[in-house]
GUDO-372504 format. One record per residue (C-alpha): residue in one letter; x, y, z. Coordinates in steps of 0.5 Angstrom, whole numbers, padded with zeros to 4 digits, always signed. Each point is the difference from the previous one (the first is absolute). Example, Ala and Ser with C-alpha at 12.3 -4.5 7.8 and 13.67 -1.06 7.14 Angstrom:
2
A+0025-0009+0016/S+0002+0007-0002/
//
This chain:
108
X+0027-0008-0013/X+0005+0007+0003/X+0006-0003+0004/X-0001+0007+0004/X-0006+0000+0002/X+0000-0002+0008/X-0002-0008+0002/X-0007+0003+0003/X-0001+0003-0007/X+0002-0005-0004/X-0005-0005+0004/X-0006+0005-0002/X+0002+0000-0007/X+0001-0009+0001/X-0007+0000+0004/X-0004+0004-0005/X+0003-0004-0007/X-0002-0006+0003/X-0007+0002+0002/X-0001+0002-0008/X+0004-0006-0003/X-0005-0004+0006/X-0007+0003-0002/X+0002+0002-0008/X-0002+0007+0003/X+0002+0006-0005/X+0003+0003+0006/X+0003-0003+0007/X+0002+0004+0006/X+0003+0000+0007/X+0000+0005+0007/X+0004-0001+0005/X-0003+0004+0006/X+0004+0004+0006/X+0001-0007+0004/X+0003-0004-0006/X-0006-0004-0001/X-0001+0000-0008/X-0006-0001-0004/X-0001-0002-0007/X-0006+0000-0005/X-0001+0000-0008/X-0006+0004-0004/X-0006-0001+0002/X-0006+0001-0007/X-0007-0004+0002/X-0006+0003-0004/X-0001+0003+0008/X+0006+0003+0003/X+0006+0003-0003/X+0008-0001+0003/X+0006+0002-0002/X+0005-0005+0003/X+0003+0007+0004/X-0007+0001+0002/X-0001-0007+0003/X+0006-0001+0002/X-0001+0006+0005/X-0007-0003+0001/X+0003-0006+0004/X+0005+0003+0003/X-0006+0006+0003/X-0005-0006+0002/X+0006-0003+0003/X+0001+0006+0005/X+0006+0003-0004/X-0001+0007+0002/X+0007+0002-0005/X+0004-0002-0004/X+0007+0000-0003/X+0000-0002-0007/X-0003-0003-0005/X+0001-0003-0006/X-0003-0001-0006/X+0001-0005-0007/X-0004+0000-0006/X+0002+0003-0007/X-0002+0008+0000/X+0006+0003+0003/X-0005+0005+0004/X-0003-0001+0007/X-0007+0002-0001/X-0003+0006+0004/X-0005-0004+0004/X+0005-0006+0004/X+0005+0006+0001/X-0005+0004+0003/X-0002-0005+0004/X+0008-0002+0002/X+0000+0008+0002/X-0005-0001+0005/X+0003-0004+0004/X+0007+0004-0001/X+0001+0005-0005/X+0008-0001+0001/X-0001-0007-0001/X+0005-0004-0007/X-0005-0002-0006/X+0004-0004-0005/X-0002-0003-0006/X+0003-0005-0004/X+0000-0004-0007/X-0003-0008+0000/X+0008-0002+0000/X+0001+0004+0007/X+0004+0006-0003/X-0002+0007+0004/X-0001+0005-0004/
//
């Protein structure tokens, strides 16, 4: 994992690798809201609701009175966030950092 990323990121990025090697997930993610709480879930693919680990992890935080956040993080293979988590980050705060990470923690 970066040494330059700030600890609150690098816990995103701690937070949401772990969820993925927990669950086997192909993606895991992390938000941390406006009061520094943080929020972590993995891709959801069931035959009746689609999530992306960004996705859901913006999920949680909402259903548990998140009104915005300052940062998420996701891990995964693909070196891109996808267009609809990062919509859903942006509806909370546009300004907000998404990071993205590789399986081993690099942020790339």
């Amino acid at each position: 994992m970066s040494t330059q990323l700030d600890p609150e990121d690098a816990k995103l990025v701690t937070l949401a690798r772990a969820t993925r090697a927990r669950t086997g997930a192909s993606e895991g993610a992390a938000v941390r809201d406006g009061d520094g709480r943080t929020y972590a879930a993995a891709t959801v693919d069931l035959p009746s609701l689609q999530l992306t680990a960004l996705q859901s992890a913006v999920a949680l935080a909402v259903a548990s009175g998140a009104r915005d956040l300052e940062a998420a993080a996701v891990v995964g293979p693909d070196p891109s966030v996808e267009d609809a988590g990062a919509a859903a980050v942006r509806d909370l705060n546009p300004d907000a950092v998404v990071l993205r990470a590789d399986p081993s923690g690099s942020v790339l």
